[in-house]
N, C-alpha and C positions, 0 to 999 in steps of 0.2 A: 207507705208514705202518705197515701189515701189516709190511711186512718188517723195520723197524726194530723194530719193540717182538719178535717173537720170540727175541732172545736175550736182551731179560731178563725174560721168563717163562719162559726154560731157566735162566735162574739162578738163579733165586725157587727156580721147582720144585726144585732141587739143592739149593739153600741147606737148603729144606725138608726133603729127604729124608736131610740131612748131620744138622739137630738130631735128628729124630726117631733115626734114629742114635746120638747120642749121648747122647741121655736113659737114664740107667737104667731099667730094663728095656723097653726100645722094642730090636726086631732091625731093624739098619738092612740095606737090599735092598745094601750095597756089602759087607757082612761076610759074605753069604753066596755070595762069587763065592771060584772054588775058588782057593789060593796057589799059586802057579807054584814057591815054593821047595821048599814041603811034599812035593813029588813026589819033592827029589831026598835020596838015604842020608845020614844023618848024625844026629849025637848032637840027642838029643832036648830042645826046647823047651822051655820055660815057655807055659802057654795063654796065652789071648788076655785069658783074665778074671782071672788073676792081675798081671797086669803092667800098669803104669799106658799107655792110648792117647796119648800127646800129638801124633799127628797128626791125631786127629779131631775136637778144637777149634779147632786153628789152622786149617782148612782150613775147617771150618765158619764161623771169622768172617771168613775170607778172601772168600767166596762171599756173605755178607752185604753185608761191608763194596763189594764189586762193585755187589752189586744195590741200596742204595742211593743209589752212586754214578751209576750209572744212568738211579733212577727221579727223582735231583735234574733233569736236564734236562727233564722233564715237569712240572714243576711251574707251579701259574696263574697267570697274569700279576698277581694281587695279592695273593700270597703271597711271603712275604720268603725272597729265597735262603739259601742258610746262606753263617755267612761264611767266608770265604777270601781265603786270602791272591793278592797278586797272582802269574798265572800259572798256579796249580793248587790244587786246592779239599784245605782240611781234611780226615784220613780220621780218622773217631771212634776207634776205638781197630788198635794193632796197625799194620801197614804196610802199605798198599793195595799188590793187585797190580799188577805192572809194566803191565801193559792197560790195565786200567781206570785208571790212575792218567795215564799219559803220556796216553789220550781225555781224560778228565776237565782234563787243562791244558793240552791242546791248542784248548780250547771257551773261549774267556776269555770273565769274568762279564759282564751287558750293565747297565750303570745309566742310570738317566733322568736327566738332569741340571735339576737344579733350575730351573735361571732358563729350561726349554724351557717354552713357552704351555701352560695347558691343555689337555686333548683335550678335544675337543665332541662326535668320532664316536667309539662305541663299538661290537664287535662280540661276541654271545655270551656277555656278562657281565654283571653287576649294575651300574646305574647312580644312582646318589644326587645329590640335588638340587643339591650344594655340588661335583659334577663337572660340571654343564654351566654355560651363562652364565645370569646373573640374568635375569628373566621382563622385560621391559620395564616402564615404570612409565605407569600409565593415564593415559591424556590429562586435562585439565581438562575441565572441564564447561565448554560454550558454551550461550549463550544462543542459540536461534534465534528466537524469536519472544516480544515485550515487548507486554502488550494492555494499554493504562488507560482503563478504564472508570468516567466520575464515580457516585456515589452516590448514587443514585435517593431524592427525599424522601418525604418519609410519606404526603405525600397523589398522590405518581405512583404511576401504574399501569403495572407492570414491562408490559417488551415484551419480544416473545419473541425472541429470537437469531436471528440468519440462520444457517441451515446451511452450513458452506462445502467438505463433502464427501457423500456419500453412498453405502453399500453394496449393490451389486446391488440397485437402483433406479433408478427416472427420475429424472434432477434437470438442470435448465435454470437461466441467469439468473433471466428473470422470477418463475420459483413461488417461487425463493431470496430473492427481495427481496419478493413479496408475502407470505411469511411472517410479515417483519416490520414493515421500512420502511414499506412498501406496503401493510402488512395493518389489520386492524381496531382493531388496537392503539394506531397511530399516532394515526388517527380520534378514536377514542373518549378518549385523552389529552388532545387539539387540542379537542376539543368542551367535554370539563368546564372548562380553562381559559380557556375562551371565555364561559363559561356564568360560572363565579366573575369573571371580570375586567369584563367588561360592558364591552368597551372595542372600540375599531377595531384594535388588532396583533393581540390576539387572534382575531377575526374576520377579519382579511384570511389569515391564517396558517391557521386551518381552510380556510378556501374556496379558497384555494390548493391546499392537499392534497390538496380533494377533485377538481379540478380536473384534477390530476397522476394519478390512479387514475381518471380518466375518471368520476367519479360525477356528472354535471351533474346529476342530478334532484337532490340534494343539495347542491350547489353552489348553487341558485337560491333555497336555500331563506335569504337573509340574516335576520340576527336583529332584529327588530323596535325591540332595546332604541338604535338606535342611530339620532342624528335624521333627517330625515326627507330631506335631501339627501345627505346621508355614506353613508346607505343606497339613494337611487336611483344615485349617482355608481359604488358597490361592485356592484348589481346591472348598470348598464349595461357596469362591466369585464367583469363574467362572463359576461354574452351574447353581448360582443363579441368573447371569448378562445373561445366554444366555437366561434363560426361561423368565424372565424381558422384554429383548428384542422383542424374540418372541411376548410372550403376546402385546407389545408396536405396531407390525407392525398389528397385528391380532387380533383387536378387537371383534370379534368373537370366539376367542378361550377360551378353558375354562380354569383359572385362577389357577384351586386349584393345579396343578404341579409348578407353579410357586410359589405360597405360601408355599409349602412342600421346596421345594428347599429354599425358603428365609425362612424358623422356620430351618434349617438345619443350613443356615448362621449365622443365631444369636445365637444357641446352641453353634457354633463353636467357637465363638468369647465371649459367656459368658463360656467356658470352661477356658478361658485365664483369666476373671477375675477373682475377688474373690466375693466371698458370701454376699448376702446382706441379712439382716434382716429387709425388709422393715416395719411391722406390726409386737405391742406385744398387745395384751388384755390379762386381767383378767376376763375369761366366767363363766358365768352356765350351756349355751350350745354349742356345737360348730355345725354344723347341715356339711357345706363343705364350700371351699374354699370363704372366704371373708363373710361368712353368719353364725352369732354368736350370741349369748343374749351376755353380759358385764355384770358382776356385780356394782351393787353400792355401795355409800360408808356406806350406814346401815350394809353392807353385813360383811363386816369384823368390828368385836366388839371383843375385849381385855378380856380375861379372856375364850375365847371358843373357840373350834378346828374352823378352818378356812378352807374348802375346797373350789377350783377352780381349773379352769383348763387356763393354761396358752397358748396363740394360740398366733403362730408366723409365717410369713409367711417370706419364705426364696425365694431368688431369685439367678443367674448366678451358682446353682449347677450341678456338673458334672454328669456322667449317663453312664454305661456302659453295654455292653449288654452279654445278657448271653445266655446259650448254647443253648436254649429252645427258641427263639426269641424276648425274655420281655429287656426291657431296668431297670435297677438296680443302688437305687443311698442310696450310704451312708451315716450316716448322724453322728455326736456323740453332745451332748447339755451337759450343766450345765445350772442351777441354783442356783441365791445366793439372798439371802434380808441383805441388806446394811441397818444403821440405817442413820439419815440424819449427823451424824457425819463422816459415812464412816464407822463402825464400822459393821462386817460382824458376823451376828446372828443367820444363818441359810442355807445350800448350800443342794442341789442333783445332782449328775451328771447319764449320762443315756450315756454311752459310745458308744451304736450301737443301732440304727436305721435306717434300713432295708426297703428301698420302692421297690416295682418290679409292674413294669403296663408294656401291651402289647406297647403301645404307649410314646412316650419319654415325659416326664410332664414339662409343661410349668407353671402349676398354682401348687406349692408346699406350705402347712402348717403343722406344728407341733401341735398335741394336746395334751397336756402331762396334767395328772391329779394330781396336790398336796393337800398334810396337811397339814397347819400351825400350830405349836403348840399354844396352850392357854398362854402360859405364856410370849406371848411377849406383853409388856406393847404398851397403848395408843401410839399413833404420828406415823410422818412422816417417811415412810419408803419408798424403792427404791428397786424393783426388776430387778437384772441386768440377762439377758438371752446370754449364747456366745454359739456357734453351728458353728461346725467345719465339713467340708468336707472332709471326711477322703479319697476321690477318690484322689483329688488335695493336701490336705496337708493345706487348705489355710481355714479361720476363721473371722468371725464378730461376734461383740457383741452391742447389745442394750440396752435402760435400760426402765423401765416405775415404775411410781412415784405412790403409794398408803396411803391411810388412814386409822389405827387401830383406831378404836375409841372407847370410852370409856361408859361403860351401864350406868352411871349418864350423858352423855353427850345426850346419843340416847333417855332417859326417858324423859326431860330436853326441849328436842328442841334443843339443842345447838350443 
């Protein structure tokens, strides 16, 4: 690159020392190199400064006109060439020399042509906004994450947020939910509308909760305003879900508290229903609970007294305890035989019946011993048995289907 640019800083420098030259009163360094003619004899000259120079302008713009020509190939790439014609460049004035002029159109001009793509890469130069590509356009906004939360009324008591991150700190599940869920907030929420409602949802929904937070001493404590079976039936749940429990974490513990606690639960809640007469036979013997002879149908024949004993097995009766520590349960029955028209031929009723056992009975039967009189004729008849809970108030009735049959019938085969 050195060696191209030195001739035209020897031309510059000439150019220069040709005006300075030529300026009036400026002594240019070429006027004072001695004349080769002046040496030789002959009639005498006109000076130098009488007589007009006309080779020291033309040579002077000769050496210009060069070294502009020149310094046009350096020009920067976003600066506009001068123009020219095709093949070899314009010389400003006067006739360029033969040199420089045959370089100068020997170098033909370079254009960019329009319809070529933008540059995007630039080297060494100024770069402006409207020469690279447009900046992309910013994405939309996404939603990641949509929370609806209802609007807490006037009389609730805000609860406090579950954290669901946390910075250079401990944080686990549980302390996360007992923050909130879990925490005192819930409780004390559960409790005031429990307290304004004076109702059983309200009440089952605290004792719940507190149940779920492990708070049994809390849990035991059911609310008074509520009667007086709805409230043993509630406190029986919650004894029987804590020992549930337990047993659940402690496989190794023994069971039978927790079974006592749930035969507690189910008395409580078959106190609330009514009486069932699950089982009627007609026995010969009744020995205990579910364990009988049954009569058959030779047994009952028409024209003879008919004894059996009629065994019923009764279930959801109530039981109350008495001053001696026996649990006591009352009972009152009828008996009726229906013919198959509906026509009623025969009743006993037994108004009290009296159970007292140290332990509360879970397997209860009736064994009551009847006569049938002789004179009910052959056929189908229907033993209807109702048995009434005289603790509750509350009654079921059953029926079971028998056969008189006839002494020409039983002789007979038939």
């Amino acid at each position: 690159m050195a060696n191209e640019r030195t001739p035209v800083f020897r031309a510059a420098i000439a150019a220069l020392i040709c005006v300075l030259g030529w300026l009036p009163g400026c002594v240019s360094p070429l006027s004072r190199r001695p004349d080769p003619l002046a040496e030789k004899p002959g009639p005498a000259k006109p000076s130098a400064a009488a007589q007009p120079d006309d080779a020291t302008p033309q040579a002077t713009l000769t050496a210009i006109e060069e070294f502009l020509q020149r310094t046009a190939e350096y020009q920067l790439p976003e600066s506009k060439p001068p123009s020219v014609s095709p093949g070899r460049p314009a010389p400003l004035t006067g006739t360029a020399s033969g040199n420089a002029a045959a370089e100068a159109a020997s170098k033909p001009a370079i254009r960019e042509s329009s319809a070529s793509p933008a540059r995007q890469v630039f080297a060494n130069t100024q770069v402006q906004l409207q020469d690279v590509a447009p900046p992309t356009p910013p994405a939309l906004p996404v939603f990641r994450l949509v929370s609806i939360r209802p609007t807490p009324g006037a009389d609730a008591e805000p609860v406090e947020p579950v954290r669901m991150n946390a910075t250079n700190e401990a944080l686990d599940l549980r302390s996360a939910l007992d923050a909130s869920v879990q925490g005192d907030g819930l409780i004390a929420s559960l409790k005031k509308r429990a307290e304004e409602a004076s109702d059983f949802d309200s009440e089952w929904r605290l004792r719940l909760a507190q149940l779920a937070l492990d708070r049994d001493a809390d849990a035991d404590q059911v609310a008074a305003h509520l009667p007086q079976e709805t409230r043993g039936m509630l406190a029986a749940f919650i004894r029987a879900a804590q020992a549930v429990h337990g047993l659940a974490r402690n496989a190794s513990a023994a069971g039978q508290e927790a079974l006592r606690k749930v035969d507690d639960l189910r008395q409580a809640v078959a106190d609330r229903a009514d009486p069932v007469i699950a089982q009627v036979a007609l026995c010969r013997r009744v020995v205990t609970f579910g364990v009988y002879d049954e009569m058959t149908v030779e047994d009952f024949i028409a024209g003879r007294t008919m004894q059996t004993i009629v065994y019923a097995e009764v279930r959801n009766f109530r039981s109350e305890p008495t001053d001696d520590g026996q649990h006591r349960t009352r009972l009152a029955t009828r008996l009726e035989v229906l013919t198959a028209t509906g026509q009623s031929i025969w009743e006993r009723a037994e108004p009290e019946i009296v159970d007292k056992c140290r332990g509360r009975r879970t397997d209860f039967f009736i064994a009551q011993r009847i006569t049938l009189p002789p004179t009910m004729p052959a056929g189908e008849y229907v033993l209807k048995v109702l048995v009434e809970d005289s603790l509750s108030g509350k009654a079921d009735e059953a029926t079971h289907p028998f056969t008189v049959m006839s002494p020409t019938a039983i002789a007979t085969g038939g």
